[in-house]
PyMOL Python script that loads the backbone (N, CA, C, O; Angstrom):
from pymol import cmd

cmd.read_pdbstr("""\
ATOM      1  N   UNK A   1      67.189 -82.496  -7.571  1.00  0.00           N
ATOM      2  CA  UNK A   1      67.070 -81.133  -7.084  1.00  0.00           C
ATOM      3  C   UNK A   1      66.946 -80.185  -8.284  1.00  0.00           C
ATOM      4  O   UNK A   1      67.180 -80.494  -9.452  1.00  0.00           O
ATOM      5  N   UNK A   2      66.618 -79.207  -7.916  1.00  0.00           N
ATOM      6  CA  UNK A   2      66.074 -78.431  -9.403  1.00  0.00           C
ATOM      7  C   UNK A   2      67.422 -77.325  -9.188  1.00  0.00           C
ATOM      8  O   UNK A   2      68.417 -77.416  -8.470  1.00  0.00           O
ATOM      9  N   UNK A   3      66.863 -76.007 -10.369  1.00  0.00           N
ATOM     10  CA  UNK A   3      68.512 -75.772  -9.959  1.00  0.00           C
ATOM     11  C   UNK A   3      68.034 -74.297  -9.072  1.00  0.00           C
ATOM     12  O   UNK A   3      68.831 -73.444  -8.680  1.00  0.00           O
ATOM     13  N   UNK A   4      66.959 -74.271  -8.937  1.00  0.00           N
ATOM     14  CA  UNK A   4      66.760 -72.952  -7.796  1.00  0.00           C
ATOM     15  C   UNK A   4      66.554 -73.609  -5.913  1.00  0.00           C
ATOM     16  O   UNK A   4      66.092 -72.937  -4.990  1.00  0.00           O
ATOM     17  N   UNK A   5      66.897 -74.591  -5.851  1.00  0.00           N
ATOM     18  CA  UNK A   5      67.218 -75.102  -4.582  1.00  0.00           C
ATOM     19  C   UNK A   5      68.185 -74.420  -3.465  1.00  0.00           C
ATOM     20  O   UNK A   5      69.380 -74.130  -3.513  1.00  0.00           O
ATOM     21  N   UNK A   6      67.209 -74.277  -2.439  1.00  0.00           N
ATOM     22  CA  UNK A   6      68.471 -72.921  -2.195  1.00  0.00           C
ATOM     23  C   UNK A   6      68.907 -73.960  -0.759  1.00  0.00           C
ATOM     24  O   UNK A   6      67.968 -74.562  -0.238  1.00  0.00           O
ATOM     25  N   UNK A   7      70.344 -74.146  -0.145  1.00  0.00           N
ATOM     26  CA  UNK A   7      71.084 -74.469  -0.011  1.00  0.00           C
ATOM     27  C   UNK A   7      71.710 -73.770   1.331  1.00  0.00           C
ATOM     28  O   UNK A   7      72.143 -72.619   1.260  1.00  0.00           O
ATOM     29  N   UNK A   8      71.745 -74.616   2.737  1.00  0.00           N
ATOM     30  CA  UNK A   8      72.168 -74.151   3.976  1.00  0.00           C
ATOM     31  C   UNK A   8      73.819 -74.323   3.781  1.00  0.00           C
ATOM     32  O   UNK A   8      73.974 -75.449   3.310  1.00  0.00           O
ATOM     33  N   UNK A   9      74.881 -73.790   3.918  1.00  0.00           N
ATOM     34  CA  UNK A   9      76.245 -73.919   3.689  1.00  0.00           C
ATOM     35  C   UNK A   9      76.709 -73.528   5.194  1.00  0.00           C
ATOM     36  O   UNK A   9      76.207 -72.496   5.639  1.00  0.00           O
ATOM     37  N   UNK A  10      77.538 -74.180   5.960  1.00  0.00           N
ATOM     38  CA  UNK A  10      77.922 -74.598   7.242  1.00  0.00           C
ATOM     39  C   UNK A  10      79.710 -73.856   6.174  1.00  0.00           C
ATOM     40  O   UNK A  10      80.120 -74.415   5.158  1.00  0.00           O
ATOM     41  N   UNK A  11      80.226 -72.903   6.646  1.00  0.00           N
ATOM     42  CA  UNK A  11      82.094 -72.619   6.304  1.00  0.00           C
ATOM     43  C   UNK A  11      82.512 -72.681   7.734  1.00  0.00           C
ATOM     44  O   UNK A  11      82.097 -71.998   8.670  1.00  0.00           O
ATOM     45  N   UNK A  12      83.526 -73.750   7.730  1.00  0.00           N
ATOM     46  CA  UNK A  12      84.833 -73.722   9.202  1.00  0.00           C
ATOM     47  C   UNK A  12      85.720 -72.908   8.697  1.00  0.00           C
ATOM     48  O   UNK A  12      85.911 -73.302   7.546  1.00  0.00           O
ATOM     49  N   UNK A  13      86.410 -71.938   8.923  1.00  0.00           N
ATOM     50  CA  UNK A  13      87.767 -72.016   8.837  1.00  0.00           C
ATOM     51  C   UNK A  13      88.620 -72.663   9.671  1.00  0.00           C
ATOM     52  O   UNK A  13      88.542 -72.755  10.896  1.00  0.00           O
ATOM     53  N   UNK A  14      89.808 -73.306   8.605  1.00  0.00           N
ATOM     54  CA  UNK A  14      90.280 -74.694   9.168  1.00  0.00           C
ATOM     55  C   UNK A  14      91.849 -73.443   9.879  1.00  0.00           C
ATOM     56  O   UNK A  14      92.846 -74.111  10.153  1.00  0.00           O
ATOM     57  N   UNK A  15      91.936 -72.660  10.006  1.00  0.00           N
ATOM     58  CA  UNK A  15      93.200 -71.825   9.905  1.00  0.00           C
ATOM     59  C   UNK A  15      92.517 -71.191  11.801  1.00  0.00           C
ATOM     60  O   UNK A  15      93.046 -71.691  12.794  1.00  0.00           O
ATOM     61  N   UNK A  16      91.399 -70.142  11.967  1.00  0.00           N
ATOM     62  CA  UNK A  16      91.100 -69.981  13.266  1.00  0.00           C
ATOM     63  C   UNK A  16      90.062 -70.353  13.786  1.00  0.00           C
ATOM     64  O   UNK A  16      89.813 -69.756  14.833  1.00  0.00           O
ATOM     65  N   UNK A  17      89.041 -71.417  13.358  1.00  0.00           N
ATOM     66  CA  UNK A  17      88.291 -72.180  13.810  1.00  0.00           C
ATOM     67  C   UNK A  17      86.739 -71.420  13.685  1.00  0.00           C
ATOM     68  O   UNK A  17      85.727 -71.826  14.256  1.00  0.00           O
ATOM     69  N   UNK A  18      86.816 -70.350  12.890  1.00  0.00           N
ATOM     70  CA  UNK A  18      85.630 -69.612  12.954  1.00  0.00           C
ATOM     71  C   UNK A  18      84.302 -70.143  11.968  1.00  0.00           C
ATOM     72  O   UNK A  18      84.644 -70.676  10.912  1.00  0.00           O
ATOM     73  N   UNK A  19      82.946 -70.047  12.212  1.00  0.00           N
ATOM     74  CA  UNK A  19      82.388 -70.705  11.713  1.00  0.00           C
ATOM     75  C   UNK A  19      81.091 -69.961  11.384  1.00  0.00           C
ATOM     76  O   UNK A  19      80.408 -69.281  12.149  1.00  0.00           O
ATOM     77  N   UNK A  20      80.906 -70.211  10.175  1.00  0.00           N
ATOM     78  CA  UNK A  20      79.724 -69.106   9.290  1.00  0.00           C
ATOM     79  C   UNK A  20      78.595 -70.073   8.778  1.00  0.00           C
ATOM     80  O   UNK A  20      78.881 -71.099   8.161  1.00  0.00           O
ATOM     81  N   UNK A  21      77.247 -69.692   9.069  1.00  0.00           N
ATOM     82  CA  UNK A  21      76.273 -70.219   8.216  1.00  0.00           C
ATOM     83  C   UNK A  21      75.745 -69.196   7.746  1.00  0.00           C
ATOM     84  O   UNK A  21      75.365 -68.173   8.314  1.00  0.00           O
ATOM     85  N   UNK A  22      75.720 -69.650   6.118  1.00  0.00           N
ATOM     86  CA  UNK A  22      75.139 -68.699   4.741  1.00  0.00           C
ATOM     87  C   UNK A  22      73.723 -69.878   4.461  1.00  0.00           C
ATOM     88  O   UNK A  22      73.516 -70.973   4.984  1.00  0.00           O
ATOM     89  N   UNK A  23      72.927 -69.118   3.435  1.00  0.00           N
ATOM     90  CA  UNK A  23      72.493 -69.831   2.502  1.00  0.00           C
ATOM     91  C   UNK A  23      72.882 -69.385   0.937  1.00  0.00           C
ATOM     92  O   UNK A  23      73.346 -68.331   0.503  1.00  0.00           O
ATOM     93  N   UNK A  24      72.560 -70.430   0.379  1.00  0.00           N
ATOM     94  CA  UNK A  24      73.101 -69.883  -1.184  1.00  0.00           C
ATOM     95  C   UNK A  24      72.177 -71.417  -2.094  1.00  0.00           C
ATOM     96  O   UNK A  24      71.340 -72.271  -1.804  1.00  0.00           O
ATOM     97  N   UNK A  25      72.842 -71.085  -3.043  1.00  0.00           N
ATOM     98  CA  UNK A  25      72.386 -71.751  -4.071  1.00  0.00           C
ATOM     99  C   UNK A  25      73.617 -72.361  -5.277  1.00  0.00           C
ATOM    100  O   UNK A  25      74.570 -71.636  -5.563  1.00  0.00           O
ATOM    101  N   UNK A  26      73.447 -73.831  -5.953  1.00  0.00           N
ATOM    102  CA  UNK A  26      74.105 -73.918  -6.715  1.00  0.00           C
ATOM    103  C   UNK A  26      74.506 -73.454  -8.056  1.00  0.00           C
ATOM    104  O   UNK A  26      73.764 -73.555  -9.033  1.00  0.00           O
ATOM    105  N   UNK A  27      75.781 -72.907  -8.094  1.00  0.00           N
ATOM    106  CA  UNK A  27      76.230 -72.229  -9.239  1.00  0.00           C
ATOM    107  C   UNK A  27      76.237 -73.289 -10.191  1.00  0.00           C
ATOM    108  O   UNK A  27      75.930 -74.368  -9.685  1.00  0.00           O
ATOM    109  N   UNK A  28      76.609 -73.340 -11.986  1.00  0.00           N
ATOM    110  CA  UNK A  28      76.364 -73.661 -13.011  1.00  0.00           C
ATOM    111  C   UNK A  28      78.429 -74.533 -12.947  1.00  0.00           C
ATOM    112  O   UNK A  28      79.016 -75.270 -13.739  1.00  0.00           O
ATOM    113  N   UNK A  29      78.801 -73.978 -11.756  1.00  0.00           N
ATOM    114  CA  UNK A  29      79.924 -74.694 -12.115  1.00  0.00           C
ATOM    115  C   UNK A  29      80.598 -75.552 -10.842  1.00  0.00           C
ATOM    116  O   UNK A  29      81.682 -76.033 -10.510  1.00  0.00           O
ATOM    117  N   UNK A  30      79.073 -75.404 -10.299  1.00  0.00           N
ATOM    118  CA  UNK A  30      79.012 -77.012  -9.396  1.00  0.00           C
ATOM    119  C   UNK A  30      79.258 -76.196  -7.457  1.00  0.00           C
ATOM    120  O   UNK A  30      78.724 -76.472  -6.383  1.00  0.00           O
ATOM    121  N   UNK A  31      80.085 -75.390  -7.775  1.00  0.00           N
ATOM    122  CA  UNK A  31      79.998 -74.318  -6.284  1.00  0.00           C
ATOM    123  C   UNK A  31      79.085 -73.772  -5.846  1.00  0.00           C
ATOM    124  O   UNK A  31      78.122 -73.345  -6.482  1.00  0.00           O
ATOM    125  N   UNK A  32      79.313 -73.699  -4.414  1.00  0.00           N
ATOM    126  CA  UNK A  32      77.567 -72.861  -3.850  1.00  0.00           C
ATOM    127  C   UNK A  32      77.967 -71.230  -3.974  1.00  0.00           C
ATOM    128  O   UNK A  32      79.043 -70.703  -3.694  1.00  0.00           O
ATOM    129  N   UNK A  33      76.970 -70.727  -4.390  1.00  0.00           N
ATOM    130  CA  UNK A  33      77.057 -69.255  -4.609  1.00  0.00           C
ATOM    131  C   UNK A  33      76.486 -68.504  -3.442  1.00  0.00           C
ATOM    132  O   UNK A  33      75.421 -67.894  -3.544  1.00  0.00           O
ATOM    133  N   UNK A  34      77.219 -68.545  -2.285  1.00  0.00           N
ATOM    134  CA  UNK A  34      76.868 -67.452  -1.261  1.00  0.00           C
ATOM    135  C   UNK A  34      77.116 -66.097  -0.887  1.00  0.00           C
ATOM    136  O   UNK A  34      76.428 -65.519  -0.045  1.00  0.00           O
ATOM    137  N   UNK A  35      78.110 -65.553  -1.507  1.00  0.00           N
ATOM    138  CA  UNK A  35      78.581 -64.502  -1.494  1.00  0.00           C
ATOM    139  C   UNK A  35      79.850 -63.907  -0.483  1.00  0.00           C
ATOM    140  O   UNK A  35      80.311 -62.766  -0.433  1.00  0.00           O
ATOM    141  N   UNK A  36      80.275 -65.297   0.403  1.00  0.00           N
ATOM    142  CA  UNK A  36      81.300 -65.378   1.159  1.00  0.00           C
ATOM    143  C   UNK A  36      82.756 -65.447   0.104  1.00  0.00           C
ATOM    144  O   UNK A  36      83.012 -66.215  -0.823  1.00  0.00           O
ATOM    145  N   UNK A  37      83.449 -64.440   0.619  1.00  0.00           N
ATOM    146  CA  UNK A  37      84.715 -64.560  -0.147  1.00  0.00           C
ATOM    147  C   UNK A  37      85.877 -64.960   0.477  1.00  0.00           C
ATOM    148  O   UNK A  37      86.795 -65.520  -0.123  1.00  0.00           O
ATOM    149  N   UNK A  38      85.881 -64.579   2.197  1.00  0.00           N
ATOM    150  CA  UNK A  38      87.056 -64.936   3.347  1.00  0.00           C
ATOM    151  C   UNK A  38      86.593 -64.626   4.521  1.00  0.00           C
ATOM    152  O   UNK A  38      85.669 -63.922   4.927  1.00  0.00           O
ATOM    153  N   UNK A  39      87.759 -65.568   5.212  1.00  0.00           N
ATOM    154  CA  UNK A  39      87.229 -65.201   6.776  1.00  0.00           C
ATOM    155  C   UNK A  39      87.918 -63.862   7.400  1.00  0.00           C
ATOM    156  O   UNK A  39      88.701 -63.030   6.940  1.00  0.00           O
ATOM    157  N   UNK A  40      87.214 -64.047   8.766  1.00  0.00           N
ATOM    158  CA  UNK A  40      87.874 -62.405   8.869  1.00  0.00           C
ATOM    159  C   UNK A  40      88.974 -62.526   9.083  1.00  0.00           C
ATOM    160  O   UNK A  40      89.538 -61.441   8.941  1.00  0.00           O
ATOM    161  N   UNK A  41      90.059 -63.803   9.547  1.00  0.00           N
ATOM    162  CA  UNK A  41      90.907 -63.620   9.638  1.00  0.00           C
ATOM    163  C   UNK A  41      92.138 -64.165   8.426  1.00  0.00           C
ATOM    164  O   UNK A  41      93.204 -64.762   8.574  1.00  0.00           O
ATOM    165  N   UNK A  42      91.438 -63.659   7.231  1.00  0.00           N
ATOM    166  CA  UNK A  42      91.519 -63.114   5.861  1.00  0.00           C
ATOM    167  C   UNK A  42      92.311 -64.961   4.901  1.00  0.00           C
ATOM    168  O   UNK A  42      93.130 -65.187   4.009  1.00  0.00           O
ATOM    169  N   UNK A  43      91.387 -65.830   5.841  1.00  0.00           N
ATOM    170  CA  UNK A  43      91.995 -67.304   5.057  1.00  0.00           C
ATOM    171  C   UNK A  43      91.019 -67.509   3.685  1.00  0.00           C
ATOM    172  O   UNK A  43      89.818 -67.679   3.893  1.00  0.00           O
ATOM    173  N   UNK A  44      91.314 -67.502   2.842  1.00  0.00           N
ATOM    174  CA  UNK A  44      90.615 -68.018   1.387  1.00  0.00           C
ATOM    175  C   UNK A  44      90.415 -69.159   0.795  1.00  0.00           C
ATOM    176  O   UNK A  44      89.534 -69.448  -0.015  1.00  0.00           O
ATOM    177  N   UNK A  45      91.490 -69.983   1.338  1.00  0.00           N
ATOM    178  CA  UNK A  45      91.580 -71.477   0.858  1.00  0.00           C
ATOM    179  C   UNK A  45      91.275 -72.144   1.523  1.00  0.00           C
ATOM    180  O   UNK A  45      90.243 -72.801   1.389  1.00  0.00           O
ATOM    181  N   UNK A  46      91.984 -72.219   2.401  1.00  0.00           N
ATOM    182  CA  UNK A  46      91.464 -73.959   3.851  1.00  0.00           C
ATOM    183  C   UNK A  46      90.209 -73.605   4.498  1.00  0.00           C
ATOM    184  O   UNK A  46      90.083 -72.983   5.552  1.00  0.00           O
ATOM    185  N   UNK A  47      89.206 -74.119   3.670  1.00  0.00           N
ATOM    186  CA  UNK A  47      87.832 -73.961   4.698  1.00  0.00           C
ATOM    187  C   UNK A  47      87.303 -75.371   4.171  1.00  0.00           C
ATOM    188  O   UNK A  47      87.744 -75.975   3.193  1.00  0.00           O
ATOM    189  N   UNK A  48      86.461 -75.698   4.859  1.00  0.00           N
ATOM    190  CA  UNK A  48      85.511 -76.749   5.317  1.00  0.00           C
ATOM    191  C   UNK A  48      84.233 -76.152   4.412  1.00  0.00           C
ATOM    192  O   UNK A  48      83.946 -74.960   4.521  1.00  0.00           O
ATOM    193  N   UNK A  49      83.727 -76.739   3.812  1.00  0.00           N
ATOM    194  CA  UNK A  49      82.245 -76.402   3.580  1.00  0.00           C
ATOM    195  C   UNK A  49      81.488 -77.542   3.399  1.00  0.00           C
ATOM    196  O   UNK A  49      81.995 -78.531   2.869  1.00  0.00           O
ATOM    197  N   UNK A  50      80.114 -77.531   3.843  1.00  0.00           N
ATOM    198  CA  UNK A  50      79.220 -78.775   4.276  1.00  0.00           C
ATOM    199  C   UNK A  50      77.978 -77.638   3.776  1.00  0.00           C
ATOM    200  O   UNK A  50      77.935 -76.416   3.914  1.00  0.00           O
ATOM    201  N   UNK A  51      76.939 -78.665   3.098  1.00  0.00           N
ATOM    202  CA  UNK A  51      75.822 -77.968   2.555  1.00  0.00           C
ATOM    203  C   UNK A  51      74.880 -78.717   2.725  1.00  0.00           C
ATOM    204  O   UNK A  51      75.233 -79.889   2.855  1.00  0.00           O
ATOM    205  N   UNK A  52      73.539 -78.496   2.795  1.00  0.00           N
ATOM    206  CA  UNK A  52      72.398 -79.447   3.016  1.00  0.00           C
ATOM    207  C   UNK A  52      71.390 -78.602   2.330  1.00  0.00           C
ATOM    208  O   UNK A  52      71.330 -77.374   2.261  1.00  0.00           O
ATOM    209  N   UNK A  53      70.794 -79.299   1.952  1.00  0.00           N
ATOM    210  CA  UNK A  53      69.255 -78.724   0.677  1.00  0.00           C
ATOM    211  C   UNK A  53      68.612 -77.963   1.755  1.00  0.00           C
ATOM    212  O   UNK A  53      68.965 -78.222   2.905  1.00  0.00           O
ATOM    213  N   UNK A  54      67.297 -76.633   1.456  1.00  0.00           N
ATOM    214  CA  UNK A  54      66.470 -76.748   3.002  1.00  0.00           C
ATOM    215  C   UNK A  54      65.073 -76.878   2.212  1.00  0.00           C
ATOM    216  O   UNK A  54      64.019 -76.999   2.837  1.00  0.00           O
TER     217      UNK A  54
END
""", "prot")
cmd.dss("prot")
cmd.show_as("cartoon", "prot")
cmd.util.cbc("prot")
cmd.orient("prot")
């Protein structure tokens, strides 16, 4: 994959079950860079993330 591959990202939150699709791209330190920071019901840590090339 090259490194401008841009990247479907599936986030669960594992805390109220809410579920976001972004696209983004891989950052230089291996994370997808979507611009998601929390869910709304303000969980930061316990999420699920699943990514697929498009």
């Amino acid at each position: 994959m090259t490194e401008n591959t841009r990247y479907r990202v599936v986030i669960r939150c594992q805390k109220c079950g809410e579920k976001f699709i972004l696209r983004g791209s891989r950052g230089k330190d291996g994370n997808y860079e979507t611009g998601f920071i929390r869910c709304v019901c303000g969980n930061e840590d316990d999420l699920q993330i699943d990514a697929t090339p498009e």
